[in-house]
C-alpha positions as CSV (number, residue, x, y, z in Angstrom):
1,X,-8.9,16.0,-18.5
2,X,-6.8,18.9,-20.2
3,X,-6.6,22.2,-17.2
4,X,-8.9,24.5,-17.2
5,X,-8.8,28.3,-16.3
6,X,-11.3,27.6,-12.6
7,X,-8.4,25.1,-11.3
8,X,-6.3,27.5,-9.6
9,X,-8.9,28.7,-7.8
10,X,-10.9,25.6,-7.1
11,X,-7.6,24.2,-5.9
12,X,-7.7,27.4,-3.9
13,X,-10.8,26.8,-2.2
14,X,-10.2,23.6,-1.9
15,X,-7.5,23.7,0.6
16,X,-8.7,26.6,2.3
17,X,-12.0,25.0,3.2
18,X,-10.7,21.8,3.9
19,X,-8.5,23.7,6.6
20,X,-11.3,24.5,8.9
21,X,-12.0,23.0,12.0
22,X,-15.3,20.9,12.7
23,X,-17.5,22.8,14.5
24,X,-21.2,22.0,16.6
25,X,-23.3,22.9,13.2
26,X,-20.9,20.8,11.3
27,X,-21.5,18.0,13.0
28,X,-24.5,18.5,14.0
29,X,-25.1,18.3,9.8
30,X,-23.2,15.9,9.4
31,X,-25.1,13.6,12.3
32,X,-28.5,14.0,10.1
33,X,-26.8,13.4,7.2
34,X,-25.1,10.1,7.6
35,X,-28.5,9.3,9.7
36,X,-30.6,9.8,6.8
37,X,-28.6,7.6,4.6
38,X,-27.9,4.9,7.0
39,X,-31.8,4.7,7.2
40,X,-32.1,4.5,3.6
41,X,-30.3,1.1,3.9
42,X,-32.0,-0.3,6.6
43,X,-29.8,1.0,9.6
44,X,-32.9,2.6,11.6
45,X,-32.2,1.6,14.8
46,X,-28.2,2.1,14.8
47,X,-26.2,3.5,17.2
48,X,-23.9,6.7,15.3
49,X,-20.6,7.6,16.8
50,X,-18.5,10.6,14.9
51,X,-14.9,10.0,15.7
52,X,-12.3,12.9,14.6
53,X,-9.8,12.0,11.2
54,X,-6.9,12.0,13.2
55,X,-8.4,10.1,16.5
56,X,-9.4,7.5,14.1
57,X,-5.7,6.8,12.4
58,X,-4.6,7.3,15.7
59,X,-7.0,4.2,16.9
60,X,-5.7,2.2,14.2
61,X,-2.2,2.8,14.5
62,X,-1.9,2.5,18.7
63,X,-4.4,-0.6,18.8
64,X,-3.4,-2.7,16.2
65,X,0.1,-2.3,16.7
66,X,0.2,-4.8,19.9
67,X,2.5,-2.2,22.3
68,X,1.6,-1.8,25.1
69,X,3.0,1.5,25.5
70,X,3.5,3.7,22.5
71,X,4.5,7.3,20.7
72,X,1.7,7.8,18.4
73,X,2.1,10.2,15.5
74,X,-0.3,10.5,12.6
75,X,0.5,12.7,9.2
76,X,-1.4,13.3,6.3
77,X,-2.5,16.0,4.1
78,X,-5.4,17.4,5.8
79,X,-8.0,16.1,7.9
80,X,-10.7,17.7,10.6
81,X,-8.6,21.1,10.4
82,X,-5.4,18.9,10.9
83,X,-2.4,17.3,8.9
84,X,-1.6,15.4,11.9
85,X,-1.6,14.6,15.4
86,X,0.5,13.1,18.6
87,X,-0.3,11.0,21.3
88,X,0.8,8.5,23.6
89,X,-1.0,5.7,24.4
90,X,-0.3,3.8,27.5
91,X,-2.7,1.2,29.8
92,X,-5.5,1.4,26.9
93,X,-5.6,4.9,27.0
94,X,-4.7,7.5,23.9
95,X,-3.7,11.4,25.2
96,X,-3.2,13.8,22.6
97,X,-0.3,15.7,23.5
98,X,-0.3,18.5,20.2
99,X,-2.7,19.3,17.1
100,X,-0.9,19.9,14.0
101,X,-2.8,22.6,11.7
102,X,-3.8,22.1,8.7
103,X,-2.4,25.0,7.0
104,X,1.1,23.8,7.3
105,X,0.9,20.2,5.7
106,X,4.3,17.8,5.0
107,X,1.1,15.7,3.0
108,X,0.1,19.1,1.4
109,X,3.5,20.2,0.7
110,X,4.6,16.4,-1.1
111,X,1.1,16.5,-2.8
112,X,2.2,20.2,-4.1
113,X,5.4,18.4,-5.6
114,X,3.5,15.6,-7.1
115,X,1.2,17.9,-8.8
116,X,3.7,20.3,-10.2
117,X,6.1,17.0,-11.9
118,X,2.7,16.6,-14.1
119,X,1.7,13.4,-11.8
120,X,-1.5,12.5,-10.2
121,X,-1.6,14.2,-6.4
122,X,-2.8,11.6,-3.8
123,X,-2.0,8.7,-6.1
124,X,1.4,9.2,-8.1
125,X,3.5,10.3,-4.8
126,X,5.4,6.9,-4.6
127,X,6.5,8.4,-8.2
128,X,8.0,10.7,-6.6
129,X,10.0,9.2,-4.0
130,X,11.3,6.6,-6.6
131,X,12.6,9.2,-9.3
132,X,14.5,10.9,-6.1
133,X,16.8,8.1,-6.1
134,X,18.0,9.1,-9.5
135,X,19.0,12.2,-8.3
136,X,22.9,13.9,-8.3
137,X,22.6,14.2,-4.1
138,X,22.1,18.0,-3.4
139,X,23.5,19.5,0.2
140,X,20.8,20.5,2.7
141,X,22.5,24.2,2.6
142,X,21.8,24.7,-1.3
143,X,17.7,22.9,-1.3
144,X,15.5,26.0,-1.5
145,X,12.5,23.3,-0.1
146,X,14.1,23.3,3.4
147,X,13.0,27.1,3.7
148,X,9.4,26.5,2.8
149,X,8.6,24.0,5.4
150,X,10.0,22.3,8.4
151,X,9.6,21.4,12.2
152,X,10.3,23.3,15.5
153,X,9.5,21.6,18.3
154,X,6.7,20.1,18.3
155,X,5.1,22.0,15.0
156,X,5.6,22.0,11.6
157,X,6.4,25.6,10.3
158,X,6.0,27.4,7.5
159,X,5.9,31.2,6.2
160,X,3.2,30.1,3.4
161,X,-0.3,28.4,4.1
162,X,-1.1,25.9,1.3
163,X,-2.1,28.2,-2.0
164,X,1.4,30.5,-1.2
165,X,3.4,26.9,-0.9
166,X,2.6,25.8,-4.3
167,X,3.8,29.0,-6.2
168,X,6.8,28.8,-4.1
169,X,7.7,25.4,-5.0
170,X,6.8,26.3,-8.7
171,X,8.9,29.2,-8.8
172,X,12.0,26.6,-8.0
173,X,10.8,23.8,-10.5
174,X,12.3,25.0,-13.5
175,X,15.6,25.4,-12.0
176,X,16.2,21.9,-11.7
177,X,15.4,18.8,-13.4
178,X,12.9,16.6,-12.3
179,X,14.3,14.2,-10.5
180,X,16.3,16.6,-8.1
181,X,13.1,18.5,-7.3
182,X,12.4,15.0,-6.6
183,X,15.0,14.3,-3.9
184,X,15.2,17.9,-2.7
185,X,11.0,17.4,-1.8
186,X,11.9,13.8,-0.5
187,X,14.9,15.1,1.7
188,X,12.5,18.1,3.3
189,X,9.9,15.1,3.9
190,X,12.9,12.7,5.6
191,X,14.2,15.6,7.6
192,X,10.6,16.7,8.6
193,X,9.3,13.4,9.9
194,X,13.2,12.7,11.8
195,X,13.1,15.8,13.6
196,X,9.5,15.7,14.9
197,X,9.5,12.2,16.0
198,X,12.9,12.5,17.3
199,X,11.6,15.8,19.5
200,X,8.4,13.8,20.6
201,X,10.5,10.9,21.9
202,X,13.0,12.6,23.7
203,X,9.8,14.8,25.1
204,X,7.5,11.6,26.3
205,X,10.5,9.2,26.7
206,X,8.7,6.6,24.8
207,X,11.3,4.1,22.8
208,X,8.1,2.4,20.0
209,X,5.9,4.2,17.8
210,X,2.9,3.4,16.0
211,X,1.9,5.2,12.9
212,X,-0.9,6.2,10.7
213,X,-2.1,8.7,8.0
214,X,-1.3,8.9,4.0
215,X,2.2,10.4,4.5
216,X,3.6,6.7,6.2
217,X,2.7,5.4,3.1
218,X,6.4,6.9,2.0
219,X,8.5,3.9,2.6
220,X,12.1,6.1,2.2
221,X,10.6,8.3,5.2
222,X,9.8,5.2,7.5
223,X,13.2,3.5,7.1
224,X,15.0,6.9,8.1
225,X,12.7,6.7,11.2
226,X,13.9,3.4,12.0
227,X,16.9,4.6,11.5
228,X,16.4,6.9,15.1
229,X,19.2,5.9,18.1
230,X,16.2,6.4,20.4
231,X,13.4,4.3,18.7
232,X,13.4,0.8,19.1
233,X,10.5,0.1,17.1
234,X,8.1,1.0,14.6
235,X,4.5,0.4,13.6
236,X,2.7,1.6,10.6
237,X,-0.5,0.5,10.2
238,X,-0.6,-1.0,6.9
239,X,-4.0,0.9,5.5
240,X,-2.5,4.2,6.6
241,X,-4.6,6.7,4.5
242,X,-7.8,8.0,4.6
243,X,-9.5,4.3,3.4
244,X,-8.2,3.1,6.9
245,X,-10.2,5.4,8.3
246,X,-13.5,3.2,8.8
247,X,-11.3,0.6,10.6
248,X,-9.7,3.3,13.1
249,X,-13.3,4.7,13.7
250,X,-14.5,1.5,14.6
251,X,-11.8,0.6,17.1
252,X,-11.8,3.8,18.2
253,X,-15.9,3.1,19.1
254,X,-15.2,-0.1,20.0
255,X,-12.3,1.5,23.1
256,X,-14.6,4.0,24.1
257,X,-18.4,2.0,24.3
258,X,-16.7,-1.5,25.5
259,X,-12.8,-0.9,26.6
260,X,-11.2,-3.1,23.5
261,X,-8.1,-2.1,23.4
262,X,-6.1,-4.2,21.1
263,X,-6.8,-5.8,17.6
264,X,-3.2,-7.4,16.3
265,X,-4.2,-8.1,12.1
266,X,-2.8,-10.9,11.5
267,X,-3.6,-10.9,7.8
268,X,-5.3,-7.9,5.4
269,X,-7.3,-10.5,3.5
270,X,-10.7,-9.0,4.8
271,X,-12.3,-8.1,1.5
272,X,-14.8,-10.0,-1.1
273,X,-14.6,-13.8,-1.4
274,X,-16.2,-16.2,-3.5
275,X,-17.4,-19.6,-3.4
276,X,-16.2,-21.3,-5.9
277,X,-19.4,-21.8,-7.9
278,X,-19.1,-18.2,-9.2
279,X,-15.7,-18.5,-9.7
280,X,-16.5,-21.7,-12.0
281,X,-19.0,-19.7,-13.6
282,X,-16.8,-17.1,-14.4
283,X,-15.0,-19.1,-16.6
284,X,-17.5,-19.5,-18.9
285,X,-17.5,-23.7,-19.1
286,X,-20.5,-24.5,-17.6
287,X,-24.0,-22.8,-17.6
288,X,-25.5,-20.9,-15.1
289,X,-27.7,-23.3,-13.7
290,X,-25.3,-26.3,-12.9
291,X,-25.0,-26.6,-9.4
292,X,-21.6,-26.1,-7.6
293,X,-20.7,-30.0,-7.5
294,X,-21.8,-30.9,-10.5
295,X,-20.2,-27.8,-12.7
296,X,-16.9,-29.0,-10.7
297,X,-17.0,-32.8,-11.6
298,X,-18.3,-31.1,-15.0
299,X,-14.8,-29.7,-15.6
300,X,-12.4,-32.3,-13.7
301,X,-12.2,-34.8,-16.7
302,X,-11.4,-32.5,-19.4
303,X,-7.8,-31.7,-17.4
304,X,-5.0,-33.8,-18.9
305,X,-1.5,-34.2,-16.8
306,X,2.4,-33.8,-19.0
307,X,5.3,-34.4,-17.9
308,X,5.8,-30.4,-16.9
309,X,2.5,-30.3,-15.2
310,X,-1.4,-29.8,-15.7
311,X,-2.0,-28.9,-19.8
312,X,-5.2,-27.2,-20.7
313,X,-7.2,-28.7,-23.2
314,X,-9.1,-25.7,-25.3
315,X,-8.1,-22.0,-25.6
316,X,-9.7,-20.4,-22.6
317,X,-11.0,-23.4,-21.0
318,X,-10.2,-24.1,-17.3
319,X,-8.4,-27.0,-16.0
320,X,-8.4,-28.6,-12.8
321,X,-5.1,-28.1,-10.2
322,X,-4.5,-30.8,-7.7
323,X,-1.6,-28.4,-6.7
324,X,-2.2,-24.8,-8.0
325,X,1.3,-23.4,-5.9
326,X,3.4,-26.2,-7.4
327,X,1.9,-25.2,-11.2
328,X,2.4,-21.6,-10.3
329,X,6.3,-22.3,-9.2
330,X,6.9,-24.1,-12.1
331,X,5.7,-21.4,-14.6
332,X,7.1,-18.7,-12.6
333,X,10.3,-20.3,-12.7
334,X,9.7,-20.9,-16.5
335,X,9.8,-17.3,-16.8
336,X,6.3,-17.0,-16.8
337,X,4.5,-14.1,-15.5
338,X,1.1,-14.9,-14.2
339,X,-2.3,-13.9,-12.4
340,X,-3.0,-14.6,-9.0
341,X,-6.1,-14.9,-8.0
342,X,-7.0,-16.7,-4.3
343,X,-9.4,-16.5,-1.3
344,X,-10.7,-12.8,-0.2
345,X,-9.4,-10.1,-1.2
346,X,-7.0,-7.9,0.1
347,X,-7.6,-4.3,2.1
348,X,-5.4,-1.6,1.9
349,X,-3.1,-0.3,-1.1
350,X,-0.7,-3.4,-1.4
351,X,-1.4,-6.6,-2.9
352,X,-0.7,-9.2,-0.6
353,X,-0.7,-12.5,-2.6
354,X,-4.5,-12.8,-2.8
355,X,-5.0,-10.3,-6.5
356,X,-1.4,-10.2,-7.5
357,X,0.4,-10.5,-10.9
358,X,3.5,-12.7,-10.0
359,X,6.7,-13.5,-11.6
360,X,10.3,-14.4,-10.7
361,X,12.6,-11.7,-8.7
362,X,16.2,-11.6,-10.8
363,X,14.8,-11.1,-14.1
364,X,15.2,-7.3,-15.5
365,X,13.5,-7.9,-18.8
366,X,10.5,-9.8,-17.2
367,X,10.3,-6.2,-14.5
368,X,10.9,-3.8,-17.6
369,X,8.0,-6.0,-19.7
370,X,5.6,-6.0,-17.2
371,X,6.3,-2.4,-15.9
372,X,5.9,-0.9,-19.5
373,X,3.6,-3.4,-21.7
374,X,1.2,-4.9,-19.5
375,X,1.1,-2.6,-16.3
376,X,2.0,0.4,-18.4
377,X,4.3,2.1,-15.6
378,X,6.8,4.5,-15.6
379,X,10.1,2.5,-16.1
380,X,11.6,4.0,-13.0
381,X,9.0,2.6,-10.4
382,X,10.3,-0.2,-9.1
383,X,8.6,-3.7,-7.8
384,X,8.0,-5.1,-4.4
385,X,8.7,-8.7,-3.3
386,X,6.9,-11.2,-1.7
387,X,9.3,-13.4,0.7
388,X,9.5,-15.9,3.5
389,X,9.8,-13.8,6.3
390,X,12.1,-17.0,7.8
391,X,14.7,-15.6,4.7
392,X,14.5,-12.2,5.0
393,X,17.4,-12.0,7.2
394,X,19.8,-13.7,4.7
395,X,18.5,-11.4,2.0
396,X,17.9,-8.3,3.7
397,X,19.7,-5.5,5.9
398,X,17.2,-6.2,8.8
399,X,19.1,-5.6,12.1
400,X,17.7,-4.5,15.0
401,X,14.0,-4.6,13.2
402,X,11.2,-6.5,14.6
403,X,9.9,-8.2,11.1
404,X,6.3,-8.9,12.3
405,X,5.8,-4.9,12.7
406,X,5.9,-4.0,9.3
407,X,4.9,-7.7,7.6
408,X,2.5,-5.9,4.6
409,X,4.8,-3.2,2.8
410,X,5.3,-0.4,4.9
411,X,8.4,-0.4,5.0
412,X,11.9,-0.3,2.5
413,X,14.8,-2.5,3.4
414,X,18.5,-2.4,2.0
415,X,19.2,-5.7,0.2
416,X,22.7,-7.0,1.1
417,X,25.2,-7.2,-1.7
418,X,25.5,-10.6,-2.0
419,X,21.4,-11.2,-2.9
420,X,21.5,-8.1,-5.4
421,X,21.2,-10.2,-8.4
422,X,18.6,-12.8,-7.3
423,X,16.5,-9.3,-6.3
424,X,17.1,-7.5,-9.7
425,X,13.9,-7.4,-10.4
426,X,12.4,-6.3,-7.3
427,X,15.0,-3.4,-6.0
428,X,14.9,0.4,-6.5
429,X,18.2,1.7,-8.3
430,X,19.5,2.3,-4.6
431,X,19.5,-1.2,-3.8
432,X,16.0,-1.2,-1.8
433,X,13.2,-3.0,-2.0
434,X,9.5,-2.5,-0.2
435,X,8.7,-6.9,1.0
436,X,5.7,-8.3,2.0
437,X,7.0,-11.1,4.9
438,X,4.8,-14.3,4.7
439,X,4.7,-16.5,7.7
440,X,1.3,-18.8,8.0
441,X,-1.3,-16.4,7.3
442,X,-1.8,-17.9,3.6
443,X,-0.8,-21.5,3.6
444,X,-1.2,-21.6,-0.3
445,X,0.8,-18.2,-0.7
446,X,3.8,-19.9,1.2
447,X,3.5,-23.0,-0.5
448,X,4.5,-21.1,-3.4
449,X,6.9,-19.4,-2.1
450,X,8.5,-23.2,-0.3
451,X,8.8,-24.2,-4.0
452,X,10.5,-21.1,-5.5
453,X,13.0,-21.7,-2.7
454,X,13.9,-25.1,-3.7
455,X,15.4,-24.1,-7.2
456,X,15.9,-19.9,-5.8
457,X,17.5,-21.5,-2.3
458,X,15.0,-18.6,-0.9
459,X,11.6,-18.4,-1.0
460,X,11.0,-14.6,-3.2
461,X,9.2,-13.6,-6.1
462,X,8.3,-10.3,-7.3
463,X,4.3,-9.4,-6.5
464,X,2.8,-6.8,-8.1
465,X,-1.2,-5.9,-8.0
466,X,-3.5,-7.3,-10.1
467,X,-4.4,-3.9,-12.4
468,X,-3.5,-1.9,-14.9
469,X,-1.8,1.3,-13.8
470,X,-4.6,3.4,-12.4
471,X,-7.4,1.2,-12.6
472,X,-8.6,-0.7,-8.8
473,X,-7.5,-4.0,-8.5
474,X,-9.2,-6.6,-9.8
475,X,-11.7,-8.0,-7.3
476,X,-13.9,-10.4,-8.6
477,X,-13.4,-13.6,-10.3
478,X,-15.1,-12.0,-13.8
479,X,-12.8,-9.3,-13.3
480,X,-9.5,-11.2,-13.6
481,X,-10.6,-13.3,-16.5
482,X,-11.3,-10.1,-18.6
483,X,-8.0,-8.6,-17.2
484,X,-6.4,-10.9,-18.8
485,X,-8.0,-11.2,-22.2
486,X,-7.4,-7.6,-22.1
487,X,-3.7,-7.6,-21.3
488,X,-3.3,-11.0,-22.7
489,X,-0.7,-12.2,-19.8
490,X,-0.9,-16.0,-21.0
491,X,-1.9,-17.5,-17.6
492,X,-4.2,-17.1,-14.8
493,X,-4.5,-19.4,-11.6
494,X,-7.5,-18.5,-10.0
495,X,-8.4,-20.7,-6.9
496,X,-7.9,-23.9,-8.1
497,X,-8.1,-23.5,-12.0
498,X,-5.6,-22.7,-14.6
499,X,-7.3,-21.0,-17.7
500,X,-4.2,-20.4,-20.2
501,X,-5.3,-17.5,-22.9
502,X,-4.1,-18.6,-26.5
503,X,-6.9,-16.1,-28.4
504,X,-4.5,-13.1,-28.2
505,X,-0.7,-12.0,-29.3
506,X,1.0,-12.2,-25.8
507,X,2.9,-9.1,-25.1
């Protein structure tokens, strides 16, 4: 939608509202409002608990981390009258130990930056960070951005609330190219985060922190935390924006009505699942009132086995996979990029091998084909691998890291020297990459994975999500077969099936 002349000042308004405080007749509203719909869907008798934004992340962050004591810090644009919050949480109790206003926002100011590169704010920030690293490095004493926000203490400070922030920054856009107002924003985001966690540690003497809220979502910003002499490790919860919230409330409830006070995740596949009658109607191959065993013996005989592996026998038609990780090694390997589609879906903004579009890691032309003609990315924005978290050591810069606290892509790593080629496809121009570690949460994942590594000698593959650039992720099984008659990517495993698309010109 082209700008129109009420933006400003909806934008305006926005921020300035957004910046108040709750208050008794604001939640007193808000109590019969949510009560009133909840009814509506058959929740009559239920029990409503309100939980602040930044009590919920915190919830999420301290009890799913698995410390026992912990730093807490949450950060995002604005929430409740706050962009963040800190705590410590120690013997299954959270104490907030300082409120950070809303109307001087690190997730406000990076939003700001998005906005004014001509990107989408609270979706294209990852944009951001990654053109940053194309930047000629600019010294802290000449980057106007470090005198329009920062930390002091225990605050983040500023001589501008939101609205005065953004012409600021706009008045020093045009003196640079884009991808140094990039790194200058990134380096004022890096600097921020270091000196308030590094204050807050040294004030609580605390050595782990757990983390939540949209701004933990910048992977550049995490590793420089890591990074801290005093910190000895790091937690971010993995659904650290605002869609996290509804788990943070609930184990925030959960704490306060029945003393829980730890929930390690040992997977994100919590979403939709489906049996696999509707995926095997999905395809099309049988009709709609088959049963689920019959439709499946319906479909086993037309499957025919080469020498290379299960053949399909009709364009579109589904065949049968005794081994679906096997087939999908050997195409991957065949240079092949394929769908992914098992089991229930992930939460959270990663795909996690569940809905992912997969294809091998050392390949530039396969990352540059899928980035610009089927994903339709910028070519700068990099892709993340999936690995065996057993081989991440031999591929990655990982000492002094506890691997298990940042399995699901919340955090960037620097790949050693030696592996740079076998990662090609999968690393920032920096040399970093943002893995997912797979252990045994997804037997069928890691099978994959145990095949790539017998012809890779390690288990990695590049794992993108399964969408088009700024469309969700594909969910449903119907879903992923018209995703790819759309895009016309040639094969899609889902479950156990293979359906291989010869009705369109592959890209």
């Amino acid at each position: 939608m082209a700008p129109r002349r009420a933006d400003p000042f909806k934008k305006a308004f926005k921020y300035r509202f957004t910046e108040l405080a709750p208050n008794p007749l604001s939640r007193t509203l808000s109590r019969i409002h949510l009560e009133r719909e909840l009814k509506a869907l058959g929740f009559a008798n239920c029990r409503l608990e309100l939980v602040d934004h930044h009590a919920a992340h915190a919830s999420a962050a301290a009890l799913c981390s698995g410390f026992p004591e912990a730093l807490v810090l949450t950060l995002d644009g604005v929430g409740d009258g706050l962009c963040g919050s800190i705590w410590t949480w120690k013997a299954g109790e959270l104490t907030r130990l300082a409120a950070l206003p809303a109307g001087r926002s690190l997730g406000i100011f990076f939003e700001h930056v998005t906005n004014l590169m001509n990107m989408r704010e609270l979706e294209d920030e990852g944009k951001v960070m990654a053109l940053a690293n194309f930047a000629y490095p600019i010294p802290d004493a000449e980057n106007p951005m470090l005198e329009i926000i920062g930390v002091k203490g225990l605050d983040i400070v500023s001589p501008y609330n939101a609205t005065e922030m953004f012409r600021a920054l706009k008045a020093i856009l045009w003196r640079y190219p884009s991808e140094q107002f990039a790194f200058m924003a990134q380096r004022v985001l890096e600097k921020s985060a270091v000196a308030l966690v590094r204050e807050a540690l040294e004030r609580t003497g605390m050595t782990r922190l757990a983390a939540a809220g949209g701004v933990f979502s910048n992977i550049k910003m995490n590793m420089r935390l890591v990074e801290l002499p005093g910190l000895e490790r790091l937690f971010v919860f993995p659904h650290m924006g605002d869609g996290g919230l509804a788990i943070g409330a609930a184990l925030a409830a959960n704490r306060t009505l029945h003393g829980a006070t730890a929930c390690r995740l040992p997977h994100l596949y919590l979403g939709p699942g489906y049996a696999a009658g509707e995926v095997i109607l999905s395809l099309g191959a049988v009709p709609v009132s088959s049963g689920k065993a019959d439709a499946t013996a319906s479909l086993q005989p037309e499957t025919k086995e080469g020498e290379g592996g299960t053949e399909k026998t009709g364009a579109m038609s589904p065949c049968f996979l005794k081994d679906p990780a096997a087939e999908a090694a050997r195409l991957i390997l065949a240079g092949e990029i394929i769908l992914w589609f098992q089991g229930r879906m992930e939460i959270g903004p990663r795909s996690l091998g569940h809905r992912s579009i997969l294809a091998r890691p050392d390949n530039r032309a396969i990352k540059d084909r899928l980035n610009l003609l089927l994903k339709k990315r910028v070519w700068y924005q990099p892709f993340c691998p999936s690995m065996l978290i057993e081989d991440a050591p031999a591929l990655l810069e990982t000492e002094g890291q506890e691997l298990r606290d940042n399995r699901f892509m919340t955090m960037g790593f620097q790949v050693r020297p030696e592996r740079l080629a076998l990662m090609e496809g999968v690393i920032n121009v920096d040399g970093t990459c943002r893995p997912n570690f797979v252990g045994d949460e997804e037997p069928r994942y890691r099978a994959l994975l145990l095949h790539l590594k017998e012809a890779l000698g390690f288990g990695v593959m590049l794992n993108t999500s399964f969408n088009l650039h700024g469309e969700p992720m594909v969910c449903s099984p119907d879903e992923a077969v018209e995703m790819q008659r759309r895009t016309g990517i040639r094969y899609l495993i889902m479950e156990d099936w293979l359906i291989e698309n010869t009705s369109t010109e592959i890209p």
